[in-house]
C-alpha positions in Angstrom: 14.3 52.1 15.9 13.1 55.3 14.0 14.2 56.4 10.4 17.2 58.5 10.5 17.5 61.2 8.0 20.4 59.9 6.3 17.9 57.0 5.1 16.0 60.0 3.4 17.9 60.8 0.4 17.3 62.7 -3.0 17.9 61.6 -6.7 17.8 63.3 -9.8 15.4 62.5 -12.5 16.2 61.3 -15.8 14.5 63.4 -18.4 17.4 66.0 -20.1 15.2 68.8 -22.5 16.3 71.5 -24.2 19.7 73.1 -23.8 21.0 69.7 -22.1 19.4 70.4 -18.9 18.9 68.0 -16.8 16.3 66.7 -14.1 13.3 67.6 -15.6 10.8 64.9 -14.8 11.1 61.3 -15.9 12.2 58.3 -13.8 14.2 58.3 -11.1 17.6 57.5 -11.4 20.3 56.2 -8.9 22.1 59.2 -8.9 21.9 60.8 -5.0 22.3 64.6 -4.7 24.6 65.6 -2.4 24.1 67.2 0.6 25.8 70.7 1.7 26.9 71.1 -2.3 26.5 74.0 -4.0 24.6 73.7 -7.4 23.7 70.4 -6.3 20.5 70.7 -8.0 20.7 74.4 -9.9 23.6 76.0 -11.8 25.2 79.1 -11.7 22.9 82.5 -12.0 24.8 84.1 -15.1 25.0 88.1 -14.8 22.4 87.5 -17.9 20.0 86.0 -16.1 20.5 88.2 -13.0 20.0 91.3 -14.8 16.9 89.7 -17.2 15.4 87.7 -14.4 14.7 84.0 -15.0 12.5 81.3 -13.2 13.9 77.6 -13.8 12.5 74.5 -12.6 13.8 71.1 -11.6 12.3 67.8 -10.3 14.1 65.1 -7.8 12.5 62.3 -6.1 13.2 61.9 -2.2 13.5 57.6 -1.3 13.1 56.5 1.8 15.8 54.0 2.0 15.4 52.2 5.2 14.9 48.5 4.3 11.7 47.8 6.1 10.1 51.3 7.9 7.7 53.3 6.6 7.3 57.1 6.9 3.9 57.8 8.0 2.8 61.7 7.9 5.2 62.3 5.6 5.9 66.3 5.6 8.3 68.6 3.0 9.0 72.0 3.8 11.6 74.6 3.5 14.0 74.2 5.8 16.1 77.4 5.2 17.0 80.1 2.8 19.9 82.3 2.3 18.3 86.1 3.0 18.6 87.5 -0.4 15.2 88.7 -1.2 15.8 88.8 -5.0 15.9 85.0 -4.9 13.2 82.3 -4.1 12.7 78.7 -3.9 9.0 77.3 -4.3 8.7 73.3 -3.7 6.1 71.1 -5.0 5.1 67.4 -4.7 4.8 65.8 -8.1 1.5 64.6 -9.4 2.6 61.1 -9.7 2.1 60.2 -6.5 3.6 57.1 -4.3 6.5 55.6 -6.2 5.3 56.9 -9.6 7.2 58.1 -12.6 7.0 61.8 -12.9 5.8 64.2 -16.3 8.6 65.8 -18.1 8.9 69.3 -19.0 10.4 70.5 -22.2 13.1 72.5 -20.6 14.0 74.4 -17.2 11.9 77.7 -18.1 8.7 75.5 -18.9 6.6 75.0 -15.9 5.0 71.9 -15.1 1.1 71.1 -15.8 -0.7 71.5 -12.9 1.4 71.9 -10.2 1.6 74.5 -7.2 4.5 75.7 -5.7 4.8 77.4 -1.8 7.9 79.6 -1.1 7.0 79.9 2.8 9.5 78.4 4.7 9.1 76.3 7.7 7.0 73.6 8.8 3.6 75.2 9.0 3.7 75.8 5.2 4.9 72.1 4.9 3.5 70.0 2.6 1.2 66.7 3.7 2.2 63.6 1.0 -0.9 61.9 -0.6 -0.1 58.8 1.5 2.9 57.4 3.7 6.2 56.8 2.2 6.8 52.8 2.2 10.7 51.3 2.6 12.4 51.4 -0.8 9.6 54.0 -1.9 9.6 57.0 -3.7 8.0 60.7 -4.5 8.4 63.6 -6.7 9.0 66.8 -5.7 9.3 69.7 -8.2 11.6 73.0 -7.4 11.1 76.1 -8.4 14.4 79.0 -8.6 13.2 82.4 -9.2 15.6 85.0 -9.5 14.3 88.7 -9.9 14.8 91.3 -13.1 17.9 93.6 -12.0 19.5 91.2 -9.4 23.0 91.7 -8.6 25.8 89.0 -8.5 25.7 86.7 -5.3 27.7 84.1 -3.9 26.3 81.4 -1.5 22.9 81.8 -2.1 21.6 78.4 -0.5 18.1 76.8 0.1 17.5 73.4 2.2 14.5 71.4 2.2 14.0 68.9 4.9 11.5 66.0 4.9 9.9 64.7 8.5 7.3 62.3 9.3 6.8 59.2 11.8 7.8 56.0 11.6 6.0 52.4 11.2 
């Protein structure tokens, strides 16, 4: 029996900065992210930062929670994106690596060290892991919300990433 995609799931990180934001590197924790939520994972664009432009960043760890399988060719991409083009999403894997425990940033404006964001979506701009995702395993994966200078209010604005592989 494969792994299903509901044995996939995301957490939020631990580390709160600056401001009281939180998700910005650190350990995992055991809170999940909800699927299908908005602000799940980024708050509300104020008119402020829609008229100034702003670029925050988050990072989540994805577990693969099936008790024994492992995820082999483990792939993360951009799954879809609502079509405003004054908004993007950029993913990232962390630079901890197989179960590690991820760098913090200061707050959500600071970028983290070394990493590199894509904004393409679909599978061909995917993103290979370092190694295969064991059961009860863990990575990092950094997001990136820009929202252009001179934006206008929008509601709905949504963004799913999707994770695929093998199983064995």
């Amino acid at each position: 029996m494969p792994i299903v995609a509901a044995e996939l799931k995301y957490y939020k990180s631990t580390f709160v900065g600056s401001g009281g934001v939180g998700s910005l590197g650190g350990l995992i924790t055991a809170i999940e992210i909800p699927n299908n939520t908005l602000h799940n994972i980024f708050d509300v664009v104020e008119s402020d930062e829609a008229v100034a432009g702003a670029e925050n960043y988050r990072c989540i760890y994805v577990k693969n929670t099936n008790a024994t399988l492992t995820l082999s060719n483990p792939l993360l991409y951009i799954q879809t994106l609502s079509s405003y083009a004054k908004n993007t999403l950029g993913i990232a894997l962390g630079l901890s690596g197989i179960n590690g425990t991820e760098a913090t940033i200061a707050d959500e404006l600071s970028a983290p060290a070394g990493v590199i964001f894509t904004t393409t979506q679909g599978t061909a701009a995917g993103l290979d892991f370092p190694a295969e995702l064991p059961a009860g395993q863990h990575m990092a994966i950094w997001l990136n919300r820009t929202v252009q200078a001179d934006s206008t209010a929008q509601s709905n604005i949504t963004a799913a990433i999707a994770l695929q592989g093998d199983t064995t």
